[in-house]
C-alpha angles and dihedrals in degrees: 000000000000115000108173124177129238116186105320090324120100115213134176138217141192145141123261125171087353087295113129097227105192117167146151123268083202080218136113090210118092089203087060095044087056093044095048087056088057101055088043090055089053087049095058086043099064103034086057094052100029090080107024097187104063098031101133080050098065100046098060130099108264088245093065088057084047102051087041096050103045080059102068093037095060086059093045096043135042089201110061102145098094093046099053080040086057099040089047088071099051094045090056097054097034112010097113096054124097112258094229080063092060106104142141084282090055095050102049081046087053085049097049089046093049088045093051089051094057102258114155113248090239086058089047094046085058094045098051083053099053098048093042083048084052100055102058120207100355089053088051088061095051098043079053094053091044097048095051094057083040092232092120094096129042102225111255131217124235086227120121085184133251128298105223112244116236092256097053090040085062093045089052097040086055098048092043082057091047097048126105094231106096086204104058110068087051095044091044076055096055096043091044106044106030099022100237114167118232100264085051087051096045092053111035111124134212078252089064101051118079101186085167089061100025107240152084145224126221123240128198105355127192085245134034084240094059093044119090090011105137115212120196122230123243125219084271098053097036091054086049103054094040087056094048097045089059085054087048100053093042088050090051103020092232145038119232109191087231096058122092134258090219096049106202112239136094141273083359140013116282115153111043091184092068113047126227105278107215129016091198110117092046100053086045097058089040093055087047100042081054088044089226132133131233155082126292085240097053076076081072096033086058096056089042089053097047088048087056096055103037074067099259110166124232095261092054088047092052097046082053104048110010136233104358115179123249096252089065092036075059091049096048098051081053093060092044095053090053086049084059101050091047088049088060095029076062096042094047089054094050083049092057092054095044108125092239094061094039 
């Protein structure tokens, strides 16, 4: 039995299963910190005997059972983004618990993290499958336990979100002018005016941009469908980027293709070689300061929307944009088809005024 103190803060430490376990007892009494290694001891105990047959399983970090099992996902699948976009996230919150300490507890914690970043229910819900996929029996059990007190799924809006009307697109695009923040004009653009999502924002490099020919080619995606797709500028993105990468080259005196247009650093740019990592408070301060409503992503819901109803079809949308579910592919044909009956309905009453039939 080893407590040791660390500020006020009494923590424990000992081996099992040649594993070094070393946590806090969150307590300034010694006789609770001893107390608490011991029921820690009881917990592992248990965990490590409760399934025989995947012991060694359950004693390992959970980023051993990711890495593991990402492995053997790429062979079985051809389409392994979402899940290593999935699994990222998880590995970022929990990777470095033990996998016999995941547990109902763990997951609603997990969904109340994700929630509180930000992540939309629909991503965690996803998320929370794929880890308790992951983990085999013993996630079973959980997703069991989960599902009878129906806490295994976030509730998740119909919603496929709002297209911005013309006279909230020009407020925004003023205030985002007008904004401090030397990204978010240039990001509103991207998002605006080729659809890209904000990972694909945040992590587009100088490589990826082509301003002789007038396009760009998507990075990392958040699908195998979205990566590699290339979206031509039009004349507003292209005057914008034109604009910012004179900024950027006067603000690091040159341009590498593997830097990235969104340099990490505040208040201003400072590493081109990380990328800014939110462009949340800008955009914040852009959608108040327009006194408009609405998600970073409805930029690219907007596009999407116009596309529709200029009579896109769904392949051009998607080589645009992207992968874009079904329940938005049945949205958009809606809207088509509306586009079409207006167009007739418009044609019908130019017909009627039409000197002949006067």
């Amino acid at each position: 039995m080893a407590v040791f103190k660390r500020g006020e803060v009494w923590w424990y430490k000992f081996y099992f299963a040649g594993r070094l376990i070393r946590e806090t007892s969150k307590s300034t009494s010694k006789t609770v910190a001893k107390a608490a290694e011991q029921q820690r001891r009881r917990e592992l105990e248990a965990g490590f005997h409760n399934i025989s047959e995947v012991r060694q399983q359950r004693i390992r970090s959970l980023n051993e059972i990711i890495d593991e099992y990402l492995v053997g996902y790429r062979l079985r699948f051809r389409a392994a983004r979402f899940a290593e976009y999935a699994l990222g996230h998880v590995s970022r919150l929990l990777g470095t618990e033990l996998t016999v300490d995941i547990d109902a507890a763990s997951i609603l914690g997990y969904q109340e993290d994700r929630l509180r970043e930000g992540a939309a229910p629909k991503s965690v819900n996803e998320e929370v499958r794929f880890l308790l996929k992951m983990l085999g029996d013993p996630g079973e059990i959980v997703r069991a336990q989960l599902r009878k007190k129906k806490q295994l799924k976030l509730p998740v809006q119909n919603s496929i979100g709002k297209a911005f009307n013309d006279a909230e697109t020009e407020s925004l695009c003023t205030q985002a002018r007008k904004s401090k923040s030397p990204h978010i004009y240039t990001a509103f653009m991207l998002a605006r005016n080729a659809a890209l999502r904000d990972g694909e924002i945040k992590t587009l490099t100088w490589g990826q941009i082509d301003l002789n020919s007038r396009f760009l080619r998507v990075g990392r995606a958040k699908t195998d469908a979205g990566e590699g797709r290339t979206v031509p500028f039009n004349s507003e993105l292209y005057d914008a980027l034109v604009l910012y990468r004179a900024w950027y080259e006067e603000r690091f005196e040159k341009i590498q293709d593997e830097w990235y247009l969104f340099a990490f650093g505040r208040p201003m740019p400072a590493d081109p070689t990380r990328h800014v990592t939110s462009l949340k408070t800008a955009w914040k301060s852009v959608r108040d300061n327009a006194n408009v409503k609405g998600r970073w992503h409805d930029n690219r819901h907007t596009l999407i929307t116009e596309l529709a109803e200029s009579g896109a079809g769904d392949e051009t949308i998607m080589q645009i944009a992207g992968h874009v579910s079904r329940q938005m592919l049945r949205h958009y044909s809606h809207i088509r088809m509306n586009a079409k009956r207006d167009a007739l309905d418009a044609a019908l009453a130019q017909r009627g005024k039409h000197p002949e039939n006067g």
